[in-house]
N, C-alpha and C positions, 0 to 999 in steps of 0.2 A: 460154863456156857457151852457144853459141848451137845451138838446134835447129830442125829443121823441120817445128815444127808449130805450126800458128795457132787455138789456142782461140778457139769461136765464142762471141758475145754476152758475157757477164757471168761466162764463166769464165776460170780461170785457171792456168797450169802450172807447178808449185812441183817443184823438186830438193829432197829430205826430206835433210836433214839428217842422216850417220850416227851410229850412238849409241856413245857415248863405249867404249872399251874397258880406258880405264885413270882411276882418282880422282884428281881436284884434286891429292894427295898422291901421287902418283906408280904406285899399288898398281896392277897389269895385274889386271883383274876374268875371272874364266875365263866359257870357254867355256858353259859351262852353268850362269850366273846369270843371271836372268829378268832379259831385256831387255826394256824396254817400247816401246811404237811410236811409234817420233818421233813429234813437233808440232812441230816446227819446220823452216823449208825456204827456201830462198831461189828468190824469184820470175822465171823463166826467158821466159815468154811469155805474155800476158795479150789478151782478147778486145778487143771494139770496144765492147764497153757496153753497158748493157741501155736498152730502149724504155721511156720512159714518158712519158704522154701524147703520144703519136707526135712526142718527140723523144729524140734519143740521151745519154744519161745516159755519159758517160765511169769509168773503175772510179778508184777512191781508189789500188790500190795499180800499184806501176810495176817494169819488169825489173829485177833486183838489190836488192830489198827484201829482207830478212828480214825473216822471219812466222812467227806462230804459229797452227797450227791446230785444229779440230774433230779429235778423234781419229779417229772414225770417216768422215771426209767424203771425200768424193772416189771418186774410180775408180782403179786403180794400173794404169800401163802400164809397158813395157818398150823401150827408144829404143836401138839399139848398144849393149847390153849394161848401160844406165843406166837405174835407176828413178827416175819420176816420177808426180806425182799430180797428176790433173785435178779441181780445185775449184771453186766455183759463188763468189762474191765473198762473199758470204754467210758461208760456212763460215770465211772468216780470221778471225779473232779480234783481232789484234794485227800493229802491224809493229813492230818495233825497231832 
């Protein structure tokens, strides 16, 4: 899961998680049932840290975390045909 890109500062590059297409109970959910937008993603590439008091603060989470995030947070890019979302440390909510 390695890519090539290095989030500056205190943010972070999470692989969202895709949404399930079939229930716990085996049922295939169609195509045209309201999917909602992930919150959850596993953490790919993370920055150097934020400054505070002109020293470097290190981030709490690390590559291969699963997390949960802000729904709306982040920026969505496109990496070889793989989507990811750039988030601020801020916006994770949880890791599990």
């Amino acid at each position: 899961m390695s890519i090539n890109l290095k989030p500056l500062g205190d943010r972070v590059v999470i692989q969202p998680k895709k949404a399930d297409e079939k229930t716990a109970s085996g049922l295939f959910l169609p195509s045209t049932a309201s999917k909602d937008k992930p919150i959850t993603g596993v953490v790919v590439a993370v920055g150097s840290g934020k400054t505070v008091d002109g020293q470097r603060v290190s981030l709490e989470v690390k590559v291969g975390d699963n997390v949960i995030y802000s729904e709306y947070a982040g920026t969505e890019i496109s990496l070889n045909e793989e989507k990811y979302l750039i988030v601020r440390e801020d916006d994770i909510l949880a890791v599990n």
